[in-house]
NULONU-482506 format. One line per 10 residues: their letters; for each residue z, y, x of C-alpha. Coordinates in steps of 0.5 Angstrom, whole numbers, plus 500, padded with zeros to 3 digits. Layout:
REM residues N
a = Z/Y/X; ...
REM end
This chain:
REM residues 735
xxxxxxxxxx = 299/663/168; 300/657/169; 298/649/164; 305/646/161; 307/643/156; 303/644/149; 309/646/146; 314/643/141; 319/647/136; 326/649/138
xxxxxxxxxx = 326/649/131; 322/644/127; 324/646/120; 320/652/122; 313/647/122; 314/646/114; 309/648/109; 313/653/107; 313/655/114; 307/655/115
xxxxxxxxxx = 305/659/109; 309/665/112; 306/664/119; 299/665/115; 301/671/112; 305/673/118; 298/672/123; 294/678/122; 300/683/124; 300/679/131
xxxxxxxxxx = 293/683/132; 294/689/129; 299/694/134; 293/690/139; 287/692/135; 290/700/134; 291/700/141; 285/698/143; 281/703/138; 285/708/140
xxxxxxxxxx = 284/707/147; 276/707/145; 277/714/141; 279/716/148; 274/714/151; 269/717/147; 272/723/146; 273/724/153; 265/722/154; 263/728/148
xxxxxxxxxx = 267/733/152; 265/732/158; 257/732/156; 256/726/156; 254/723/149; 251/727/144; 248/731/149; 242/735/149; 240/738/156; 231/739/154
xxxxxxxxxx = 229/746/155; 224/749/150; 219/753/154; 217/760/152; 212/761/145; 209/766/142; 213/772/140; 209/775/134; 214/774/129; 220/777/133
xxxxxxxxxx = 222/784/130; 219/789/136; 226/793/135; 229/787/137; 224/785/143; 224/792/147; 232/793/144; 238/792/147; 241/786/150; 246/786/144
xxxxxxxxxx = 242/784/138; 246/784/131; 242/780/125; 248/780/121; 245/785/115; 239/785/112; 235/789/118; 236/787/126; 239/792/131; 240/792/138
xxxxxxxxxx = 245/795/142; 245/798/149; 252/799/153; 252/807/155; 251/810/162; 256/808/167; 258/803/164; 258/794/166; 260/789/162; 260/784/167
xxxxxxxxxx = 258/776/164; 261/769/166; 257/764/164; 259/757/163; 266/756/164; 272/756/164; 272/752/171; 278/750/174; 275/752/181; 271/758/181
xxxxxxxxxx = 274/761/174; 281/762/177; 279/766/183; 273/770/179; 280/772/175; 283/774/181; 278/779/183; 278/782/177; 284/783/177; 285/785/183
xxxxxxxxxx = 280/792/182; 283/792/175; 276/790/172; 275/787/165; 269/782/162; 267/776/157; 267/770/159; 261/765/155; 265/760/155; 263/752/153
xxxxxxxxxx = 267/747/148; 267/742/152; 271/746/159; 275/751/154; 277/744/151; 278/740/159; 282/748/161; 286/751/155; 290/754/160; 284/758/164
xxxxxxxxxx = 282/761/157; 289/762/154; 289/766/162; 283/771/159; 285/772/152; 292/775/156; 290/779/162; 285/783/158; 278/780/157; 274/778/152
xxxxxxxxxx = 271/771/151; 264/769/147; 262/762/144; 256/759/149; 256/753/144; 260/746/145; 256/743/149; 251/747/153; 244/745/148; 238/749/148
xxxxxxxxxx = 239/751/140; 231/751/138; 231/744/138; 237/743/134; 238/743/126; 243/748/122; 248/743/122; 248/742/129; 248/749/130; 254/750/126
xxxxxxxxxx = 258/744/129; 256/747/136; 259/754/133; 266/751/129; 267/746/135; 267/751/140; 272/756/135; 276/750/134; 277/750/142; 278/756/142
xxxxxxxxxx = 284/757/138; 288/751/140; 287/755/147; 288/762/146; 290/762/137; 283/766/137; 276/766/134; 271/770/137; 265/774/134; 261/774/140
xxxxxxxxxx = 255/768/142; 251/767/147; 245/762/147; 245/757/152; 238/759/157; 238/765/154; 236/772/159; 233/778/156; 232/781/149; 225/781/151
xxxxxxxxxx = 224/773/152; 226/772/144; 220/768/141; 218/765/136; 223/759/137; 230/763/139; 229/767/133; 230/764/128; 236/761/131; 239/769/132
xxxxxxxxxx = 237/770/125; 243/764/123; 247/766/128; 248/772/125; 249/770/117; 255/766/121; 257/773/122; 256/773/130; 254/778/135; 248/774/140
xxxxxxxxxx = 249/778/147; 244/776/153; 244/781/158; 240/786/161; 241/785/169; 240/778/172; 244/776/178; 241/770/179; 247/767/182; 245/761/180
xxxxxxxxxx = 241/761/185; 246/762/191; 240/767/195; 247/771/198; 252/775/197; 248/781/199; 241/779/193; 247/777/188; 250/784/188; 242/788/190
xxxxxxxxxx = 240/784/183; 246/785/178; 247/793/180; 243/798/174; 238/802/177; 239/810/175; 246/810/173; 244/806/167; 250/801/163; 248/793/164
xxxxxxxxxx = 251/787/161; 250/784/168; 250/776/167; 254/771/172; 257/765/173; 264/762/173; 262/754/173; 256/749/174; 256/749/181; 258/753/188
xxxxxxxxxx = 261/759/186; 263/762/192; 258/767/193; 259/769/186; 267/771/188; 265/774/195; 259/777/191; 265/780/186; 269/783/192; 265/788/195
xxxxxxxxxx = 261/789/187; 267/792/183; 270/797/189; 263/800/190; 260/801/183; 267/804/182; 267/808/187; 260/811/184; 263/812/178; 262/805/174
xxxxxxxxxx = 268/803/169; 268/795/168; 270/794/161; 270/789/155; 263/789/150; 267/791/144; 270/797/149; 264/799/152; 261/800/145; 267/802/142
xxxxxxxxxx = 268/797/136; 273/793/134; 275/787/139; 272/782/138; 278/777/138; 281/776/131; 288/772/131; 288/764/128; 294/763/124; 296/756/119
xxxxxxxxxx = 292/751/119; 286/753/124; 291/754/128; 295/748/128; 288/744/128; 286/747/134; 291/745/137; 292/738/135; 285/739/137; 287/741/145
xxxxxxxxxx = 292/736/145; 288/731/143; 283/732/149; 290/733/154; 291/726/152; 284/723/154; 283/726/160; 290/724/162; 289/717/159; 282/717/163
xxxxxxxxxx = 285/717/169; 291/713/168; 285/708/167; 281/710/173; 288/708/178; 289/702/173; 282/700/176; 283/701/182; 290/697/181; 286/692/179
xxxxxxxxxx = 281/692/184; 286/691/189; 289/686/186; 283/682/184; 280/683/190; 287/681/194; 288/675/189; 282/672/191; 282/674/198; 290/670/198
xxxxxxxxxx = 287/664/194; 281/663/198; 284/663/205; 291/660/203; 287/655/199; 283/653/205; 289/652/210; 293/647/205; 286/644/204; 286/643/212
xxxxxxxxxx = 293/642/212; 294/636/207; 287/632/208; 289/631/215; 288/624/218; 295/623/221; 298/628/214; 304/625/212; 311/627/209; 314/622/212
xxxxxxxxxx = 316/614/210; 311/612/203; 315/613/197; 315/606/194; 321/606/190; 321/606/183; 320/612/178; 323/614/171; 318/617/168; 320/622/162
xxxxxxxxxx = 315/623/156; 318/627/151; 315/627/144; 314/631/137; 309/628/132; 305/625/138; 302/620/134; 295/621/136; 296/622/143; 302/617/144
xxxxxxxxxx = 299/611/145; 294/613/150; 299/617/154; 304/610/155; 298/606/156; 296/610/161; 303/610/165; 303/602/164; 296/603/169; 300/606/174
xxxxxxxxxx = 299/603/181; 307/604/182; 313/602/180; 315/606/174; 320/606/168; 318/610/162; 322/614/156; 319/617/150; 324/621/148; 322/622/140
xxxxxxxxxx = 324/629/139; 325/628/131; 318/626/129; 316/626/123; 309/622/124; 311/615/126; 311/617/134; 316/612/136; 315/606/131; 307/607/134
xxxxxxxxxx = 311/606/142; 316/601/139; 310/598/136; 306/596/142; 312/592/145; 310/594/153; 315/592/158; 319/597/163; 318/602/156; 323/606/152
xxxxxxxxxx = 324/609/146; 330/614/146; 332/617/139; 334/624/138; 335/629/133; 330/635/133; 333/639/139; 327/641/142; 324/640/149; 329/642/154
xxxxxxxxxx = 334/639/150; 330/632/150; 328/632/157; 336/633/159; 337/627/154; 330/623/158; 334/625/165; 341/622/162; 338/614/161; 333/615/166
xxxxxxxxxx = 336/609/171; 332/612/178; 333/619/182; 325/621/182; 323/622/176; 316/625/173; 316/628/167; 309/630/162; 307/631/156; 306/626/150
xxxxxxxxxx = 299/628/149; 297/627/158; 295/621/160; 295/619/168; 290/616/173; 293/609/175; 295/613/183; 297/619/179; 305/618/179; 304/614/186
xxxxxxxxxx = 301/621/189; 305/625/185; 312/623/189; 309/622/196; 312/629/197; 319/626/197; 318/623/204; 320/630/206; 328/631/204; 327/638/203
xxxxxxxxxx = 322/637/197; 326/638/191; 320/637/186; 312/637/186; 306/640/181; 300/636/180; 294/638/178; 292/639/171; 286/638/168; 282/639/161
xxxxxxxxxx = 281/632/158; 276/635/153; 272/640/155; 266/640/151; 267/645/147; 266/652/149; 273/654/148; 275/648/153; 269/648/159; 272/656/158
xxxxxxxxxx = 280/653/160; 277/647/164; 275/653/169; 282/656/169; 285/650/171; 281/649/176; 279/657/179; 286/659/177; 291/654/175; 290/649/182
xxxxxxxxxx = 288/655/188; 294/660/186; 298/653/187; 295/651/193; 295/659/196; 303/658/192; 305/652/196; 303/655/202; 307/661/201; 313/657/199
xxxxxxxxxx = 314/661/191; 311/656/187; 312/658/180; 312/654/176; 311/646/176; 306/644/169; 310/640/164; 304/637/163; 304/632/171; 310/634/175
xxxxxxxxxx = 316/630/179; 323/632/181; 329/629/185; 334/628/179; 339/630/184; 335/636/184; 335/637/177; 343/635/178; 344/640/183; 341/647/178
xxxxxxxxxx = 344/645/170; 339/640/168; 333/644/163; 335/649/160; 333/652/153; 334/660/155; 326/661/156; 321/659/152; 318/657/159; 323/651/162
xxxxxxxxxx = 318/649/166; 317/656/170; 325/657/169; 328/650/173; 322/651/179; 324/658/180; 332/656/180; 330/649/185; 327/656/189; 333/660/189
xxxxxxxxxx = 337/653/190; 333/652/197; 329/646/195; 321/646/196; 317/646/192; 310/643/193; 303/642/190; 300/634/190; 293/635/189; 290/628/188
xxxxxxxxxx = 296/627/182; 291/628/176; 293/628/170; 289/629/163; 292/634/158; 288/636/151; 287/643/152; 286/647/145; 281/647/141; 281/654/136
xxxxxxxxxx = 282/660/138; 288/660/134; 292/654/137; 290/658/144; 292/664/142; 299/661/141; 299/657/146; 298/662/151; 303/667/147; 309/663/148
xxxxxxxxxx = 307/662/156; 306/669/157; 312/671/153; 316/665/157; 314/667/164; 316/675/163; 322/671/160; 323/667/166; 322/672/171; 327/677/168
xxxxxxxxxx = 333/671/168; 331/671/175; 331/678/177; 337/678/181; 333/674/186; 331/680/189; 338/682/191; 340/676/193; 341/672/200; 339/665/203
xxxxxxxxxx = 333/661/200; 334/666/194; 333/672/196; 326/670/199; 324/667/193; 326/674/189; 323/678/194; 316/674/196; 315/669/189; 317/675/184
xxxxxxxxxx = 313/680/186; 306/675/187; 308/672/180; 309/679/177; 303/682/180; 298/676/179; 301/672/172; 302/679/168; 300/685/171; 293/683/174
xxxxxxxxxx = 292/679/167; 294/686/163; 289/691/167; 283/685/168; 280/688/162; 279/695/165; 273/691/168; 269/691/162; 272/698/159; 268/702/165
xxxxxxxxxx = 262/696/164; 261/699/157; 263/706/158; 258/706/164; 253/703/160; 254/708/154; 255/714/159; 253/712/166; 252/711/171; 248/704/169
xxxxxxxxxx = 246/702/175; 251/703/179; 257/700/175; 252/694/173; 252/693/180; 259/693/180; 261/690/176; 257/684/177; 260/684/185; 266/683/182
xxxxxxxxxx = 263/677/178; 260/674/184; 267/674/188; 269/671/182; 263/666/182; 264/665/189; 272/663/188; 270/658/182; 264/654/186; 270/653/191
xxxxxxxxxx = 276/652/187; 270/647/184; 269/645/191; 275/643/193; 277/638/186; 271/634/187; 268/637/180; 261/638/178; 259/646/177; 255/645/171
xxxxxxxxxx = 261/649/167; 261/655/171; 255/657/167; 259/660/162; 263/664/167; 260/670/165; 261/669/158; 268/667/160; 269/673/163; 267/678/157
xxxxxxxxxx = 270/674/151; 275/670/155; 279/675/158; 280/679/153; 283/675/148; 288/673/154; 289/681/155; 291/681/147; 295/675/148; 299/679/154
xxxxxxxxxx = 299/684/151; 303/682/144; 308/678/150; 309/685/152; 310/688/146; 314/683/144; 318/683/150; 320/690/150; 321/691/142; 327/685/143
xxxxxxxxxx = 323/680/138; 324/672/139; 318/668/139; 319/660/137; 316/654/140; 310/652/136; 307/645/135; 299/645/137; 294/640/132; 292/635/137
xxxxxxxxxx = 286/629/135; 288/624/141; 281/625/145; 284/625/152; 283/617/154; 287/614/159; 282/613/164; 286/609/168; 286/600/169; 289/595/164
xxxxxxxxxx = 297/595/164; 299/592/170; 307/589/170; 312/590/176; 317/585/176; 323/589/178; 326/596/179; 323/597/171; 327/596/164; 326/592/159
xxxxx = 323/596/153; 327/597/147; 330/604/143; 336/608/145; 339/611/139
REM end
């Protein structure tokens, strides 16, 4: 965005108690969609992390223990232990028979093409699946459950369960069954440990966590034949290690997930046809031992909270990566605005610094200076003792906008030559600038706010541009007169950073956006030609440059043409300041639109300034956030180190911008020690703030002017008041 106006009532009656009361009770619902957009953007961003293993995670692996409490049934049985009842057993597949095991999955790579083979040599097995891949993939076990095999539990999210307490162990069960309804509308009777191998290697911390297991009413299966694909040791070790000896039956254990899968697949091909080929049938569990299907179909409520579950996992993922491609966008955008500001800025700078740079002929003729004024009587007595400090001719007009505060008997008051006062109803801004244009006895006219105070040379650098007889209105440079405060050094920053380069790299490009109704000059002629200020937005100042734009005029930046304006000093008074400018500017760009399309002066603007205010003043600042979302989805999920480094990069490129910008206006760095701060806190609320813009904007909502609270800080630092003789008027009061 870019400074303007403080910002004054279309309707002032709304600035009344009773106004204001319901302005108070009405604050809290600005933050509110904000808020829950960002809290449901951080669940997301949590959920996405649980299910990817990255938070709540557990990867220790306890190593063996004793076995002597282990029942030696179950260590020299089978590799299907039941602890269901009051006495473990163990089951062994039959002769024959290979109930080929999947670990890990479902993955979206090597799972498919696991199913592929099976299907091919019309083979079945049991797919161990995770809570957090059978939520990522739904469709993969959905796939399983349809062509015929069974599916296990292997846990949510893969911990070693002997370090785990019951409550953990339960929730790694009920999550994984939740994944698994809202994928297939099944639960499974089926379980197998993370880590786990043969029924040999229970110990005295694996068994307690079977004998849970099946008071929950599940099987615990291990395997019997390890083909340690894992490994990768080649096709051929992968087939000789999952083949039973003698023609025994075996649970064979494979993977379908966590890594290189592809000697598992080229394993499969040639494992399936030759076993059958000795008179092997690959079967399910349940088949193999003939009983009942472990599969139990999920209905009602179970089955609606699966699926509620799955879609709301859908939704992280998908929003995960629109955020990843906002980064990138973003970055881009980050990236290339500092890039154009840095190299245009430089091109200006040489451009008007020139020795021999001039505009043509100096600019000696007198100035109408407009000031319109509601309740600025803090500020208005410094604002017009600036003017009268002016080293050029000037005439000035308060045009008192309906003040309630004495504004224009303080102007009236203080009996300075060459200064009028002109009275109207409240009307707002546009609305008194027409009225200051109108009574103004000289073609260039200046225009400022009633809390500005000028340097005594301002309005002389500020009309010097109009030697050129194609300029049509020129932006001076802003800058925070109160910038003690954290709040102020923090806007001081942006007026010099954002505000001053973007209109040095503008005015370079020829699409100035907006001149800042703060410090700003016009030809009246110019003004005459597009309709004077119009009330249509809430941003006139963005409104008549672009229409100066689309009428041929150029439009140019005088750098030495300082002004003072008194920033906001709560967050309150900035929150809707910036609210109107953001919602004003969308406002200006949409009336303008048809810029795009059109031919001559016009159609250049809408095709080169559109698109660069829309990408650098709303979208830019809309996504700038996602910066320091990934910095803290980093920090909790990692990887750290690597987005601290990023993120300070992008720092340090800003900091770079910002020592230049500073540079440039002759200003001292010191303030730049709070530019990380700035980053964190300051673009946030600036996100919020476009980001209620956006909603407002898009639900159709009318946002009224809004009177910031001044205190008259900001002094004229110019000389005393200095007559000129002639080109002036008298003072007096225009009704």
């Amino acid at each position: 965005m870019n400074p303007r106006s403080s910002g004054r009532g279309a309707d002032r009656r709304a600035a009344g108690p009773a106004a204001r009361t319901r302005a108070a009770r009405r604050l809290p619902m600005r933050y509110l969609l904000p808020s829950l957009l960002l809290v449901a953007l951080l669940a997301m961003l949590l959920l996405r992390g649980y299910v990817h293993s990255e938070i709540l995670a557990d990867h220790r692996v306890r190593p063996p223990a004793a076995t002597d409490q282990v029942p030696k049934e179950v260590l020299r049985g089978g590799p299907v232990i039941d602890t269901r009842g009051d006495r473990p057993k163990t089951l062994r597949v039959p002769d024959r028979r290979i109930v080929l095991t999947f670990d890990d999955g479902p993955d979206p790579e090597w799972t498919p093409k696991v199913l592929d083979v099976l299907a091919e040599h019309d083979a079945h097995g049991v797919f161990f699946v995770t809570g957090t891949m059978a939520s990522r993939h739904p469709g993969l076990v959905a796939r399983m459950v349809r062509e015929g095999h069974e599916v296990g539990l292997h846990t949510f999210n893969h911990p070693d369960l002997s370090y785990q307490s019951k409550g953990r162990i339960d929730r790694e069960l009920s999550q994984n069954q939740l994944a698994l309804a809202g994928a297939a509308g099944i639960r499974t009777s089926l379980f197998r440990p993370p880590y786990s191998s043969f029924a040999d290697a229970m110990d005295n911390t694996s068994w307690p966590v079977a004998r849970h297991i099946g008071s929950r009413g599940y099987l615990t299966v291990v395997n019997d034949t390890d083909s340690e694909d894992w490994k990768r040791p080649g096709v051929a070790e992968i087939i000789r290690r999952a083949t039973p000896a003698d023609g025994k039956g075996a649970i064979v254990l494979m993977h379908d997930s966590g890594g290189d899968r592809s000697q598992t697949v080229a394993a499969l091909s040639r494992f399936l046809p030759t076993l059958k080929q000795q008179g092997y049938e690959f079967t399910n569990l349940t088949q193999a031992l003939e009983a009942p299907s472990a599969h139990a179909r999920v209905t009602g409520l179970a089955l609606w909270q699966g699926r509620i579950w799955i879609a709301l996992i859908t939704a992280a993922e998908h929003i995960t990566d629109i955020l990843v491609v906002g980064l990138a966008v973003i970055g881009f955008l980050v990236l290339g605005r500092f890039a154009l500001m840095l190299v245009l800025s430089a091109i200006h700078t040489r451009r008007v610094r020139k020795r021999d740079a001039t505009w043509g002929a100096p600019v000696t003729e007198p100035v109408s200076v407009l000031v319109p004024a509601y309740n600025e009587a803090k500020c208005i007595e410094n604002t017009v003792r600036s003017l009268m400090a002016s080293d050029h001719p000037v005439e000035v007009l308060v045009i008192d906008d309906g003040s309630t505060d004495g504004t224009a008997r303080i102007v009236e008051g203080l009996g300075l030559p060459n200064v009028r006062v002109v009275r109207q109803h409240n009307a707002g801004k546009p609305a008194a600038l027409n009225r200051g244009l109108a009574n103004a006895r000289h073609d260039l006219v200046v225009m400022m706010d009633g809390d500005t105070v000028f340097e005594a040379s301002t309005v002389r650098e500020l009309v010097q541009p109009f030697g050129d007889p194609r300029v049509g209105a020129v932006a001076g440079n802003a800058k925070v007169g109160n910038r003690d405060s954290l709040i102020g050094a923090w806007q001081h920053i942006e007026y010099v950073m954002g505000f001053n380069l973007d209109r040095r790299m503008y005015d370079v490009l020829r699409c100035m956006p907006t001149i800042p109704g703060a410090v700003g000059a016009f030809r009246r002629s110019a003004l005459e030609r597009v309709g004077g200020m119009s009330d249509d937005t809430l941003a006139e100042d963005t409104d008549i440059t672009m229409a100066l734009h689309r009428d041929g005029w150029r439009v140019v930046y005088a750098e030495k043409a300082r002004a003072w304006t008194e920033a906001p000093e709560t967050v309150r008074q900035l929150w809707s300041q910036r609210y109107r400018w953001s919602y004003g500017t969308m406002q200006a760009i949409w009336k303008h639109r048809r810029a795009l399309i059109d031919s001559g002066p016009s159609g250049r603007f809408g095709r080169v300034g559109l698109p660069l205010v829309s990408l650098f003043m709303v979208l830019a600042p809309l996504l700038a956030p996602l910066i320091d979302v990934f910095l803290l989805y980093g920090l909790v999920f990692g990887p750290t180190q690597k987005t601290v480094a990023a993120w300070l990069g992008v720092l340090a490129v800003q900091a770079v911008c910002a020592a230049y910008a500073f540079r440039l206006d002759r200003e001292p760095l010191t303030h730049l020690l709070s530019l990380p701060l700035q980053q964190i806190l300051y673009r946030q609320l600036m996100y919020v703030v476009l980001l209620q813009s956006w909603i407002t904007a898009l639900t159709g909502g009318r946002l009224r002017w809004q009177k910031l609270r001044r205190t008259g800080v900001v002094e004229a630092p110019g000389a005393p008041a200095r007559r000129w003789p002639a080109g002036g008027a008298e003072g007096g009061t225009v009704a």
